[in-house]
GUVEX-458690 format. One record per residue (C-alpha): residue number from 1; residue in one letter; y, x, z. Coordinates in Angstrom, 3 decimals, always signed. Layout:
<nodes>
   i aa        v        u        w
 NUM  A        Y        X        Z
...
</nodes>
This chain:
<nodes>
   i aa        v        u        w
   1  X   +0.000   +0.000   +0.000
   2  X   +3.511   +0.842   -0.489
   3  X   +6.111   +1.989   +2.167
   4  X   +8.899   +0.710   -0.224
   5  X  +10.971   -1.507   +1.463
   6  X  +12.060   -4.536   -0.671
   7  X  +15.734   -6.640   -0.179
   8  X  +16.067  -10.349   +0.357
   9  X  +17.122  -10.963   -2.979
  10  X  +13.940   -8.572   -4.292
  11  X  +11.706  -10.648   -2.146
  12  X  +13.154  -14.168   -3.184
  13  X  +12.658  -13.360   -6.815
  14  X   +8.795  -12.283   -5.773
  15  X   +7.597  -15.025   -4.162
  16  X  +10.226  -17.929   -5.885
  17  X  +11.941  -19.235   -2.978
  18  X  +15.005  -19.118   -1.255
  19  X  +16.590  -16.912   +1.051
  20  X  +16.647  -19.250   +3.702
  21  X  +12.951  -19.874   +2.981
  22  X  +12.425  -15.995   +3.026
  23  X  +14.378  -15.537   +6.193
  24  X  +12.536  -18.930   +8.091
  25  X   +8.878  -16.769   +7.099
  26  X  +10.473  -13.476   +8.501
  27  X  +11.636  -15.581  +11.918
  28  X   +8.134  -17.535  +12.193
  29  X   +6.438  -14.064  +11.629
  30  X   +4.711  -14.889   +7.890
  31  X   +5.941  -12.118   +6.762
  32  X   +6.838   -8.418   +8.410
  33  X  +10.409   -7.868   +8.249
  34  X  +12.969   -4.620   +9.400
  35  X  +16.406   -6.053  +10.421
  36  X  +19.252   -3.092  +10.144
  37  X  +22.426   -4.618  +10.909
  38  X  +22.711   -6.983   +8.464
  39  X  +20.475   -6.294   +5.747
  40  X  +17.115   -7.800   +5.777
  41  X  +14.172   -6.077   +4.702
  42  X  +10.546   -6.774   +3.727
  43  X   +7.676   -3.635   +3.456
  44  X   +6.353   -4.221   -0.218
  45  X   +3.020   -3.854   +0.740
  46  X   +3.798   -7.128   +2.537
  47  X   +5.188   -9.354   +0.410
  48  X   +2.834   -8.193   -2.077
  49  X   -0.185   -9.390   +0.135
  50  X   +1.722  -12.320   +1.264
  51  X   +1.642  -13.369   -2.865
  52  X   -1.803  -12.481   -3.250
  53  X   -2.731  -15.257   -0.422
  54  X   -0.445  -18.216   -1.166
  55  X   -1.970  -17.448   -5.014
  56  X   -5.635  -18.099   -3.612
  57  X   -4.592  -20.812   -1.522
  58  X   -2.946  -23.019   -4.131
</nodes>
C-alpha cells in the first residue's frame, strides 16, 4: 500500500461523494484520516481499500 496521502478534494473525486460525505466517514471512523490544521487528509492506501469494499458490496 501507499503512504501517499490524498486531499479532500482527491478523495471526493475517488469515491464520488461530497466533502461533507468524506468528512462525516473520517468523523464516524470509515475511513483513516490525518487532520493538520486545516487540511484534511486521507492515506491512499485507505481510500483505495475503502473503494475496493463499497465496489463488492453494491
Amino acid at each position: 500500500m501507499s503512504d501517499k496521502l490524498l486531499t479532500l478534494e482527491e478523495v471526493c473525486k475517488i469515491l464520488d461523494k461530497s466533502p461533507a460525505t468524506i468528512k462525516r466517514y473520517a468523523r464516524e471512523n470509515l475511513l483513516s484520516s490525518h487532520q493538520d490544521g486545516d487540511e484534511l487528509t486521507f492515506p491512499e492506501g485507505e481510500v483505495m481499500r475503502y473503494l475496493d469494499f463499497s465496489k463488492r458490496l453494491g
